[in-house]
N, C-alpha and C positions, 0 to 999 in steps of 0.2 A: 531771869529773863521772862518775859510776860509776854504772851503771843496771843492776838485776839482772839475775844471769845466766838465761841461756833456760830456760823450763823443756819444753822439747820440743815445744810446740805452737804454733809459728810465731814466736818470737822473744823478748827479753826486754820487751814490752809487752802479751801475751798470758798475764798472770799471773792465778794460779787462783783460783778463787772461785767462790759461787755461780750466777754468772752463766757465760752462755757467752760464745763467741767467734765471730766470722766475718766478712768481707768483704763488702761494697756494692758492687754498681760504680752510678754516677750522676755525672753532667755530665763524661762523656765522664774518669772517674779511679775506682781503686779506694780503698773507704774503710772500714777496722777500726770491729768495732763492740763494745762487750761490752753484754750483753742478758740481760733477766730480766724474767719475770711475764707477763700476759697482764690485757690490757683497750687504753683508750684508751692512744694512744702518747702519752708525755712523753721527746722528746727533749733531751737533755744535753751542753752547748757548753761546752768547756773554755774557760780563758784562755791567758794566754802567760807561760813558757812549758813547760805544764804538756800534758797529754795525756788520756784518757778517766780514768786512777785517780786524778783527781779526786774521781768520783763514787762512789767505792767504798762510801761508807756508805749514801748513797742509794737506790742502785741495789734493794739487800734491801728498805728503807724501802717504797719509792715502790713495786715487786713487791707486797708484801704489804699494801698500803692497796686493791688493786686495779687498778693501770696494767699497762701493758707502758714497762717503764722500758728506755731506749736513752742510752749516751752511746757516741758518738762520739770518734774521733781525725778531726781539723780536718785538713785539707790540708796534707804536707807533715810532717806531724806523725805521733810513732809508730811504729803498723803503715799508717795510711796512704800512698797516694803522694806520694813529691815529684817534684811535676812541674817543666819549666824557668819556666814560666808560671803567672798565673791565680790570682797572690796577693791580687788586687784586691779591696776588698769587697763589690761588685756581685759577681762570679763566686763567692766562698768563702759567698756567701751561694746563691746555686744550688745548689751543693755541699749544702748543707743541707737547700735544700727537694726537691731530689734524692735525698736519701736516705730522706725519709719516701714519695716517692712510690714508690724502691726496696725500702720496706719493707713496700707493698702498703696503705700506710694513706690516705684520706683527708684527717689533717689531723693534727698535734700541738699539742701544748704544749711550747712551747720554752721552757727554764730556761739561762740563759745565764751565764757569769761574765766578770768582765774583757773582753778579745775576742772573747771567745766571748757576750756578751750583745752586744756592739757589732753583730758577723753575726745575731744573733736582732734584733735590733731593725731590721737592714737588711733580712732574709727578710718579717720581717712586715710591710713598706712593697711589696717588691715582689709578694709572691703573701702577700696576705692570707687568701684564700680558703684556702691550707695552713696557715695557724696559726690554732687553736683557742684556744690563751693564749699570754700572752707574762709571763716574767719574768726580769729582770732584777738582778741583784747587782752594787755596784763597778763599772757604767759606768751614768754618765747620759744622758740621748735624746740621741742624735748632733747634731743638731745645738743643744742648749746645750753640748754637752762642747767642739763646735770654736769656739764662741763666747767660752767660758775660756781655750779654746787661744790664740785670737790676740787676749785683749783684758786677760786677767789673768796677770802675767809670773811671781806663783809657783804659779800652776798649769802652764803652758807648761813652767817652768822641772822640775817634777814630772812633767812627760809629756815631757820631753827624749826619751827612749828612740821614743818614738811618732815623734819627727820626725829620727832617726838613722835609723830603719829605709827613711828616704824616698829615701837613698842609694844609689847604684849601688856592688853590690859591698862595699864597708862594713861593713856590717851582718853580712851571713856570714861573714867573716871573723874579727870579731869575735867572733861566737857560741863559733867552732869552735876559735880562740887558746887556747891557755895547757889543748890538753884540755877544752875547752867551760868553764871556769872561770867565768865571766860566769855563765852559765847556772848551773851549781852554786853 
């Protein structure tokens, strides 16, 4: 996989546009953010495995409807940290409501995709009072999804990758094989 080259301002996931760039720290990790607009926060949960320029189109969009539009790099992901720990989706969901608390706001609107809606739907279970909305794309509420998981074999059989990553060790090496090829 081949990922643009840097363009001077902290790495090649800090690519330019109208939005800015900078750093969170929350739940004890630092976390990349690209940022645009001013109003209510709506922040932006990528999937896997993909990173904040996801949201690239958005970002302008959701700016000039009136938000302060935030998408995030997830844990591990990015310009985020990877830590050795704290993949868990209790914790990557803290991660989350940590960073709206980091970003001095009272509450958001979480827009979530893939993984990234699965930890929006976990944040808004545990600190409800931090999500103002909640939306979701391409995951369904956790638990009918693990209800598919262990009771319909070709959905199981479709979220294979979900229950490889359950692996010790595994999983990252696979990622990283063949020059991230998997990933590309």
């Amino acid at each position: 996989m081949t990922l643009p080259e840097s363009n001077g301002n902290g790495g090649p996931v800090r690519l330019d546009g109208p939005w800015t760039h900078r750093d969170v720290a929350a739940n004890g990790a630092r976390f990349h953010i690209a940022e645009m607009g001013d109003g209510p926060l709506v922040l932006l949960l990528h999937g896997f495995p993909q990173f904040w320029w996801t949201w690239r189109h958005q970002l302008p969009a959701l700016a000039e409807a009136g938000f302060r539009a935030v998408a995030m790099d997830l844990r591990g992901v990015g310009g985020s940290d990877r830590t050795p720990r704290g993949y868990d989706p209790a914790n990557l969901a803290l991660d989350i409501t940590g960073v709206i608390r980091s970003l001095g706001e009272p509450d958001a609107a979480l827009v979530g995709h893939d993984m990234g809606g699965y930890l929006a739907w976990t944040a808004a279970v545990m600190r409800p009072k931090l999500v103002r909305r909640l939306v979701v794309s391409s995951m369904p509420h956790p638990r009918r999804w693990r209800s598919a998981m262990l009771s319909d074999f070709a959905q199981s059989r479709a979220g294979s990758h979900i229950w490889g990553f359950q692996r010790p060790w595994l999983p990252e090496r696979q990622l990283v094989a063949d020059d991230a090829a998997l990933v590309g």
